[in-house]
N, C-alpha and C positions, 0 to 999 in steps of 0.2 A: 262216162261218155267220152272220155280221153282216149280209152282203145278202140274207139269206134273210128275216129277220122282216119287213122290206116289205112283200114279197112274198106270206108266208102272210098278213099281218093285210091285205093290200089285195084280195085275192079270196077273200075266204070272213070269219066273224067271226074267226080267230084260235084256233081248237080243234085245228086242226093243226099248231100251232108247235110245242109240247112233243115230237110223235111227229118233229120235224126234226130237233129237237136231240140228240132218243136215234140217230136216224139217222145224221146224222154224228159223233157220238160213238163209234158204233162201225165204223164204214169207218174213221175216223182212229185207234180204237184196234187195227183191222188191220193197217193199213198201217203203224202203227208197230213192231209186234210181226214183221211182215214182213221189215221194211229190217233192223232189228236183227240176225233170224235172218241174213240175206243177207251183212252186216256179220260175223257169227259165221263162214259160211261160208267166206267168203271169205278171211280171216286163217289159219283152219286149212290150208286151200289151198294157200296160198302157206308157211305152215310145213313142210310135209309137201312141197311143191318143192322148199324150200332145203337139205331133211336127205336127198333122197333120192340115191341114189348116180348118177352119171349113165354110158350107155351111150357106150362109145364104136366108131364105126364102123371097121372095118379092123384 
């Protein structure tokens, strides 16, 4: 978000920084709530692999 305030203060007066900052603020606070859950999933996953009984052919 560092290289963004350049940018908003060099094309326009700077009244749309603030609305940048809530903006990535919340895509990052997506995307972290995201990976987490992904992170959650994926542990249970792999538990529920290791406990299950395995099939055997023949």
């Amino acid at each position: 978000m560092t290289g963004n305030l350049p940018i908003a203060a060099g094309f326009g007066n700077g009244t749309g920084a603030p609305a940048g900052y809530l903006f990535a603020t919340l895509v990052r606070t997506v995307f972290s709530v995201y990976a987490a859950a992904m992170l959650l999933v994926t542990a249970v996953l792999a538990y529920f692999e290791s406990t299950s009984p395995r099939r055997r052919s023949g």
